[in-house]
N, C-alpha and C positions, 0 to 999 in steps of 0.2 A: 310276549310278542303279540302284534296286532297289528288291524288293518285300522288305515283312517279316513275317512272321505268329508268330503264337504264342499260349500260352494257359498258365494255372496247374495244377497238379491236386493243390492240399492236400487234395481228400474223394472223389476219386475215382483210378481206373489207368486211360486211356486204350489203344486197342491200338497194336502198336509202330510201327503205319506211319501213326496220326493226323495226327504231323505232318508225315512227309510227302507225304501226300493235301494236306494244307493248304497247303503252301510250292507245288506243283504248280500250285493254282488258280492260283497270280501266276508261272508260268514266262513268259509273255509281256514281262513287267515286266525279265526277269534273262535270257534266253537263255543269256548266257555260262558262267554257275556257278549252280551251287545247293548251300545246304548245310544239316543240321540240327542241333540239340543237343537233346538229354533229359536231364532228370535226374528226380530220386524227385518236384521239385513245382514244375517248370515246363518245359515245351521252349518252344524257339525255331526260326525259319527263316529263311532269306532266298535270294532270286532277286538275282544280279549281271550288270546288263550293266557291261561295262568299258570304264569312260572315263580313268582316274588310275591310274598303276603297272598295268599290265594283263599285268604278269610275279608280281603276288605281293599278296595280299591279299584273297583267299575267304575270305568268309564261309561261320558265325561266326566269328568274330576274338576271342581268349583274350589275357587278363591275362597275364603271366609265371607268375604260380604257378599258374592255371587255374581261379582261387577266383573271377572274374568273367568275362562273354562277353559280345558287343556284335554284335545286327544294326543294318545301317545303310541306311537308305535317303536318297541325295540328295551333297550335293556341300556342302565348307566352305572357302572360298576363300581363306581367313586362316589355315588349319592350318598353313603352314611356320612362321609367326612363332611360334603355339604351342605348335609341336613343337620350337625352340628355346628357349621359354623351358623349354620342362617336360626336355628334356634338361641346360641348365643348372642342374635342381633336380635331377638323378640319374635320371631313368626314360631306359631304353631301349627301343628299336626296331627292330622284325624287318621293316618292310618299310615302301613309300615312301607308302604309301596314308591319306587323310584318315581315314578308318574308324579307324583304330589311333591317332591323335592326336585323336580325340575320346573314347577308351577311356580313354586315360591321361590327357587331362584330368578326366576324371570322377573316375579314382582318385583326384586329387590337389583338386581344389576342388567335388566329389561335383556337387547339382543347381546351384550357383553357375558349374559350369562352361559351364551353355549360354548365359549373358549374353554368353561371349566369342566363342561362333562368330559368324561372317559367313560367310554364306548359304541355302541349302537345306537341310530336313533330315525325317525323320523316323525314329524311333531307338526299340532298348526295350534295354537294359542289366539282366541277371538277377547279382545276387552271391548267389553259393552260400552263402557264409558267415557273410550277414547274413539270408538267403533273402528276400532284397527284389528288386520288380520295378519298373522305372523307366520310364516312356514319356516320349515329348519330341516337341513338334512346332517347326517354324520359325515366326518370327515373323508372318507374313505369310500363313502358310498356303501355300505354294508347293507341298508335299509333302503326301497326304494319309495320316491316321491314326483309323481306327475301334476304338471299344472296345466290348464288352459284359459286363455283369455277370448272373452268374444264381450265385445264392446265395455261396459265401464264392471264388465261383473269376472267372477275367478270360480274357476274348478280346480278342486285336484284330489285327487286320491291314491291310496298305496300304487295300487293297479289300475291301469288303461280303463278294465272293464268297469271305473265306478265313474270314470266321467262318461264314458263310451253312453253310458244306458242314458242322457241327457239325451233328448232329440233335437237341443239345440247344437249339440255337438257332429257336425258333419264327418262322415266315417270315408274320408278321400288320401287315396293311400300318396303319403310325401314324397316327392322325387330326392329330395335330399337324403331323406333315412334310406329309401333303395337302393341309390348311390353308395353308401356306403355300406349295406346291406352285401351288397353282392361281391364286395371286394372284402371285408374285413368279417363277414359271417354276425357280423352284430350290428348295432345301431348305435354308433358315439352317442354321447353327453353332448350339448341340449336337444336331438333331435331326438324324433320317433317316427315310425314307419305312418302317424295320422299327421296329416297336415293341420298345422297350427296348435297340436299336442305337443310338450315340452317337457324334459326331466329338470329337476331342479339340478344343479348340478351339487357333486360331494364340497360338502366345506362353508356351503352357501344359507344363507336365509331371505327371506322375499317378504318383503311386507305389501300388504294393498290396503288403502284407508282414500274411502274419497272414492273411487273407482278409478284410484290411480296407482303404480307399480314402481316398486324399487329395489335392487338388490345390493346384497354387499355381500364381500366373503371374509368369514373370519379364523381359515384355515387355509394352506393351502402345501402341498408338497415343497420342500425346498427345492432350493436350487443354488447349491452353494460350491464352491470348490472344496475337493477333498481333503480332511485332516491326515498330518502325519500320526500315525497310530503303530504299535505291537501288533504282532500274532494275538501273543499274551493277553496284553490289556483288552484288544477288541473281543477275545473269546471272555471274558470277566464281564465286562459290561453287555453282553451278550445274554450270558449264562441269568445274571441279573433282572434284566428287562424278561426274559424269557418266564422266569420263575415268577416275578410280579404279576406277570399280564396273565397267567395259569390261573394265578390262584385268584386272582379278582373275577375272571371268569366264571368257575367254580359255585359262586352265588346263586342258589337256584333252591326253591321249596319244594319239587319234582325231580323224579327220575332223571340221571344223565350219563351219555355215553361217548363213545369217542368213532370216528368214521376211520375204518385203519387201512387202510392202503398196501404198507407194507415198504411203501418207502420212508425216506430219510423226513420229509416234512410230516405228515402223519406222525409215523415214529415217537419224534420229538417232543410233538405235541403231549403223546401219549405218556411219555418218560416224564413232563413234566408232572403230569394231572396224578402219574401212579405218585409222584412223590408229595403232591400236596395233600391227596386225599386219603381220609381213614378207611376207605371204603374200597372193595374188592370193585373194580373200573367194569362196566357194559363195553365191549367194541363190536363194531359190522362192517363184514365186508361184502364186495362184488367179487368171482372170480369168473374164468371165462376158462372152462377147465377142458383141456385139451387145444385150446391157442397157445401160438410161440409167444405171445402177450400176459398170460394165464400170473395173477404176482401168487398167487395160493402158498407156494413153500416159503415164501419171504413172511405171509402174512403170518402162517404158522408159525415162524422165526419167533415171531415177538409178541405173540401172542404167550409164546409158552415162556418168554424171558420174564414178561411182565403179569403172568399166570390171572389175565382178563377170562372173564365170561363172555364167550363170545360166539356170534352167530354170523352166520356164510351164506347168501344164495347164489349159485350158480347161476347169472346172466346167460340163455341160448334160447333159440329160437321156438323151445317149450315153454316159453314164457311166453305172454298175452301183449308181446310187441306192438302190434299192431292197435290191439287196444291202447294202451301208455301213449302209442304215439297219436294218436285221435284225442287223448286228451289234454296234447300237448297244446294243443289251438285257443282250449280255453284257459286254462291254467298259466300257462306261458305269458299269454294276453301280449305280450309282444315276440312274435317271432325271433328264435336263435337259430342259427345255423350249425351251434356247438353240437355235435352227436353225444358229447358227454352227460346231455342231459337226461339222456336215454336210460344208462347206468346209473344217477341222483336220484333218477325216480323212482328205481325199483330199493337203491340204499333206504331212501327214504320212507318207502312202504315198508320195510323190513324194522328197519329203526324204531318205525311207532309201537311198532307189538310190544315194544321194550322201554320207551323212552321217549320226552316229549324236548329233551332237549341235548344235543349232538355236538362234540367239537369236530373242526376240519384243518387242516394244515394248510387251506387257502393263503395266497399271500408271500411266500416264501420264495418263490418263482420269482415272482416282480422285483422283492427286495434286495435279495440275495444273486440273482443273475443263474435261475436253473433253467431257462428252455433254451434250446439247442439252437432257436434261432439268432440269438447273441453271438456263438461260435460261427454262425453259418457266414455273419457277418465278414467276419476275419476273416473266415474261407474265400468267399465270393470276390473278396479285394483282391486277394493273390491268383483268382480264377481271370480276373479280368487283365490281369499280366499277358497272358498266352497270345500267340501269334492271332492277329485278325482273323476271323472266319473260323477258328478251332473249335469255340464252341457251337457254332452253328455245326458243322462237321458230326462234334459230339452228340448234340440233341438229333441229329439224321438220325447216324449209332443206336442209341438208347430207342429209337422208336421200334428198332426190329427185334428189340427184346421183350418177352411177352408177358403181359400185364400178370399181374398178379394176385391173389384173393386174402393175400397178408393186410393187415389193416395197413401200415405203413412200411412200402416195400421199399429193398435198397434201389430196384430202378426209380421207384416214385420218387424216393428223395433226391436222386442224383438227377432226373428230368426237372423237378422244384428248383433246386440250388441254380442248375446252370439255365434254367428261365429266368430266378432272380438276377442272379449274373451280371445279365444285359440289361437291368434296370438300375435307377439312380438307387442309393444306399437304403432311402427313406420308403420308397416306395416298393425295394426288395424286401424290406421288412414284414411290411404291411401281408404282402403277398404268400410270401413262409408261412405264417399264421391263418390266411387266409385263402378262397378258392378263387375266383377271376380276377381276371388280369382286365384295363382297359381295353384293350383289344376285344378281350372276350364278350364283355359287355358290352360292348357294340353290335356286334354281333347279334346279342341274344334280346336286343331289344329294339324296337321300332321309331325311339325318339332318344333326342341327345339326354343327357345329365345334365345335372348344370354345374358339376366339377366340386362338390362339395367336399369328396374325398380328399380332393388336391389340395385343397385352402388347409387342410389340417395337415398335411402331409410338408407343405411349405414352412408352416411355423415348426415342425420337427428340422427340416433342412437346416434352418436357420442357427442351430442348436448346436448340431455336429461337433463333437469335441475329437480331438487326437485319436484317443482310446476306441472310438465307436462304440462304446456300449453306456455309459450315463448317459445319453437321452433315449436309447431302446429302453431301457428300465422307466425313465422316467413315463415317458409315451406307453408304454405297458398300463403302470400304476393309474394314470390320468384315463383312460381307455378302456383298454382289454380287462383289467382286475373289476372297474363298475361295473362295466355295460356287457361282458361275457362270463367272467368265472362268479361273480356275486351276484349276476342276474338269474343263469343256470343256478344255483345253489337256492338262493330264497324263494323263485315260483317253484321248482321241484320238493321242497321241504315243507315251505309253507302249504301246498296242496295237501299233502298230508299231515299239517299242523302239528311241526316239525320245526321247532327251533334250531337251526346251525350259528354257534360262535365260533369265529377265527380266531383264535388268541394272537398269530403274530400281526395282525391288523391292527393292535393299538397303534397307538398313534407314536409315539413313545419310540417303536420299532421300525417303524417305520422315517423319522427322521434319524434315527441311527445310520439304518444304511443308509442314507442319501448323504452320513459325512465319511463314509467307507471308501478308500481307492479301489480301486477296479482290481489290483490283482489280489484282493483278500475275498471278489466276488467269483474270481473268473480267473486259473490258476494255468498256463498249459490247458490242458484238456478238462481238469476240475471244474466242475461248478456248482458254484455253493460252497466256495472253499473253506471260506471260515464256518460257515452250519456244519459240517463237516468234520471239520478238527476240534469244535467242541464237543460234537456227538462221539467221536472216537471211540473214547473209551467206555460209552455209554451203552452202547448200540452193538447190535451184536455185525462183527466185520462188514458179512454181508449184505448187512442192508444199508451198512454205510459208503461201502465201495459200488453197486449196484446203478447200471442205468436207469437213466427215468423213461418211465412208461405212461405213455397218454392214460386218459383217464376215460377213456369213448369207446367208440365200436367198431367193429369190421365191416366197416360202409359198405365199400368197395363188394366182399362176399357177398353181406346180407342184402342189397338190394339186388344181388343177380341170384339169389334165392329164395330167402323164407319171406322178404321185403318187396319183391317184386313184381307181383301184383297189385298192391298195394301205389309202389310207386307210377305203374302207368297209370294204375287207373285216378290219381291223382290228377299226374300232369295231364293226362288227358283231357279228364273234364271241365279242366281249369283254361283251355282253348277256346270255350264257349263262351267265356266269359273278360278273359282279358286277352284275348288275342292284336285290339289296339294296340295294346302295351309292347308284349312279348313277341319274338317269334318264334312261332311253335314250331315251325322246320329246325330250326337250329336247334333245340328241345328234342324234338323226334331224333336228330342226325346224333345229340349226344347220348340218346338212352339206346341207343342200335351200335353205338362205336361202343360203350361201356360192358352192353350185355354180349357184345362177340368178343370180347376180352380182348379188344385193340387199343383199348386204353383206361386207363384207371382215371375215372371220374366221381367215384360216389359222394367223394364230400359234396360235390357241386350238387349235383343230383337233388340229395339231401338236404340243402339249404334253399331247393327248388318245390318240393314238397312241403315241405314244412313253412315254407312261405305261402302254398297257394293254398292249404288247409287253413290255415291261418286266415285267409281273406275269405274264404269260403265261410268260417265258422260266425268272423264277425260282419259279413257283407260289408266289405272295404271295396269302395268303387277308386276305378283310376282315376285322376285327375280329369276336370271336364276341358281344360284349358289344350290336352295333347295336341300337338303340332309336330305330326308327321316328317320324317325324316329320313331318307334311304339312308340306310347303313348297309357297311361290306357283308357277305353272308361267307365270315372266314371261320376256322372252326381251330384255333390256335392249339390244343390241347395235346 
């Protein structure tokens, strides 16, 4: 695993230690090695931590004649097959590392060569002697890649913070990425919270030659109608894919352990790894001991089925919270509003004592159809049946019920559902997963959007099948699984140079289920049906039949306790500075309604904080263009 930074300079000379100031910013990413390349109109960098040959293979890593170089970030778990074929067509090899047999595929089947990796990646390939520059990301998005253009020259690096440190890169925080920021708690695929900063998107490569740009994609999620299939067969070719993608994982010259949960995806993971490996398995957990949330007896479950060494810290407010979250600003490099990142970071610090590289049961949710907002779906259809005005009626009701300090309470969810409700299907989606509503962000901000949310929310519309739930899944996968559950996972790990692999994230598994009918995803009440009925016998009951439990924090509590300090004095100071933007009344009115327990707002809260740390940390200026706007001062929540 690694970081990679770089940039062009066909119209300009940068000074000689640019890039490596810039490979620097992502030393955390690489511990192990660092190394750079210049030449007259492009350098490159990269950070190595070493997992694979960790006797030979520092980057950059050179062609034989030296006329191409290759940074590499991430892990290809099919390179030995590769590396025999391409030795049987004549190319040789200086050393054992996947890096160097994704060079010499490139040589030999140029951008057709990344259809053939299997696994992780993000990459940028400079040939001197075509003077062309190549980026590539994994299909999946597992690995992330930032680009920025400003006039005929390219930046990009792992992380924000390696273009950020360019001074020709202006740090003006995007209305687009905000837009969606404050409805969906993350920042879709291509946007980012800097103006004119872009993510590569999963599946994609980008070439610039010339000071000129082009993309193509050479993956992409299907989209196809569902095959008639078995129980039977679908659990076989399941069981199959599952045990393949374990064990190619598994490739590692270091320590590795497994992130265990204690539910069914975890679990699995870990059932497959105890059955590949010779070796007595590492696992770690979070627990939250004394929360109705708490998974401790589940984890213990299968801790002792599958007799792991295994280590637990108690996530509470005797933990250095407050610290984790100060250095979520920089490490993060782009703001999440996921709380679950809270709980990664400290797995993640726990994990290193032991281990430098982690499996996680990411993925499984997307594929398989496990978050509850899929069912909420169905729900919400048969909700919107009810006599005109009921549920307005009902949302009256639920307001006089008094808030709660449970992370996700039953009023909370029943006040969510029947707010979705009254929204189009696409947009009640968005919203379940997410903290504000339109309305709300009007509200809470001084100038319009410019509706960027919508435009991606319209091509979902577009989609809607019978069933309601293949394009939640798919919109998930394309979305939510990049730009929130693999973004939380790799700044949280990679901070503490922390390798995490998903195994059901091959790619392999993932167009499986996309030729899955919906009721082998999503049964009655089941979800996850068919993970499920293969684990059966595998698994010990309970943690097979067991609901799922978020993966985050008791927002809601801790910010009206051991976080609260902390949170005003945040928003507070953040007044001084973006009050153009925001309005701080609406801000004041929600942290006064939240802390009198009149209403449960922490996620918002929290995705407000960690927002304006975040601008704090990197001096992100608003937009100089703002054009003022009266909006309603309505407080919808």
């Amino acid at each position: 695993m690694c970081g990679i930074v770089g940039f062009t300079t066909k119209t300009w000379a940068p000074d000689h230690e640019r890039i490596r100031n810039a490979t620097d910013t992502l030393f955390h990413r690489g511990p192990d090695q660092q190394g750079v390349y210049r030449s007259r109109t492009c350098s490159l960098g990269a950070t190595r931590l070493k997992i694979v040959d960790l006797a030979s293979g520092d980057q950059p890593i050179f062609s034989e004649d030296r006329e191409t170089v290759i940074v590499f970030n991430g892990e290809i778990y099919n390179h030995l097959a590769i590396r025999r074929e391409l030795e049987s067509l004549g190319h040789r090899f200086q050393s054992h590392c996947d890096t160097e047999t994704v060079l010499q595929a490139f040589l030999e089947w140029d951008t057709d060569c990344f259809a053939r990796l299997r696994g992780m990646f993000a990459l940028a390939i400079w040939s001197n002697a075509q003077q062309r520059l190549i980026l590539a990301r994994d299909r999946l998005g597992i690995k992330p890649l930032y680009f920025a253009e400003r006039g005929e020259e390219l930046y990009f690096a792992s992380e924000l913070k390696g273009i950020l440190i360019h001074p020709e890169i202006e740090r003006q925080l995007s209305l687009d990425g905000l837009d969606c920021y404050l409805s969906m708690n993350y920042v879709p695929c291509p946007w980012t919270l800097i103006e004119g900063v872009e993510k590569l998107p999963p599946g994609r490569w980008l070439e610039w030659q010339d000071g000129r740009i082009t993309q193509d994609t050479y993956w992409s999620i299907p989209r196809i109608a569902p095959r008639s299939t078995s129980l039977e067969d679908a659990k076989a070719e399941l069981d199959f894919l599952l045990d393949q993608s374990v064990r190619e994982h598994l490739m590692s010259d270091v320590p590795l352990g497994v992130w265990l949960s204690g539910g069914v995806d975890s679990s699995t993971i870990l059932h497959y790894a105890a059955q590949a490996s010779s070796t007595r398995l590492r696992t770690f957990s979070i627990s939250f001991s004394g929360r109705s949330f708490d998974e401790t007896p589940y984890i213990q479950q299968v801790v002792r089925h599958y007799g792991t060494d295994h280590e637990q810290l108690n996530l509470s407010p005797e933990q250095d919270l407050e610290g984790a979250i100060e250095n979520f600003a920089y490490y993060s490099d782009e703001p999440s509003a996921d709380s679950g990142a809270l709980p990664v970071w400290f797995l993640s610090e726990l994990c290193k004592t032991r281990t430098t590289v982690a499996f996680s049961g990411e993925g499984a949710d997307e594929i398989f159809g496990g978050y509850l907002t899929y069912r909420a779906n169905r729900i919400a259809a048969r909700v919107k049946r009810l006599p005109e005005g009921a549920i307005g009626i009902a949302l009256r009701g639920l307001r006089l019920w008094p808030a709660s300090n449970e992370k996700i309470s039953l009023e909370y969810k029943l006040k969510r559902l029947l707010q979705g409700s009254l929204m189009p299907p696409e947009q009640a989606h968005v919203y379940w997963n997410g903290t504000f509503s339109e309305t709300e962000k009007a509200a809470l901000l001084r100038v319009p959007l410019p509706g960027t949310i919508k435009s991606i929310l319209t091509g979902l519309k577009g989609i809607l099948p019978g069933d309601g739930v293949a394009p939640f899944l798919k919109f998930d996968q394309e979305y939510y699984l990049p730009d929130d559950i693999l973004v939380k996972s790799d700044r949280m790990s990679m901070a503490h140079a922390v390798e995490v692999r998903p195994p059901f994230l091959d790619h392999r598994i993932v167009e499986f289920g996309s030729t899955l009918p919906t009721d082998l995803k999503i049964r009655g009440a089941c979800q996850k049906y068919l993970l499920k009925e293969l684990m059966k016998p595998r698994l010990p009951t309970s943690i097979v039949q067991r609901k799922k439990v978020g993966f985050d924090i008791p927002a809601h509590d801790w910010l009206r306790g051991t976080l609260r300090s902390m949170m005003t004095e945040s928003l507070t100071s953040a007044e001084a500075e973006h009050s153009e933007l925001f309005r701080f009344e609406t801000i004041r009115n929600y942290m006064q309604l939240h802390l009198s327990k009149r209403i449960n707002i922490g996620y918002h809260l929290w995705g407000l904080v960690i927002l304006f740390l975040w601008m704090k940390r990197w001096n992100i200026q608003s937009a100089p263009s703002l054009r003022f706007k009266k909006q309603p001062l309505a407080v919808e929540l």
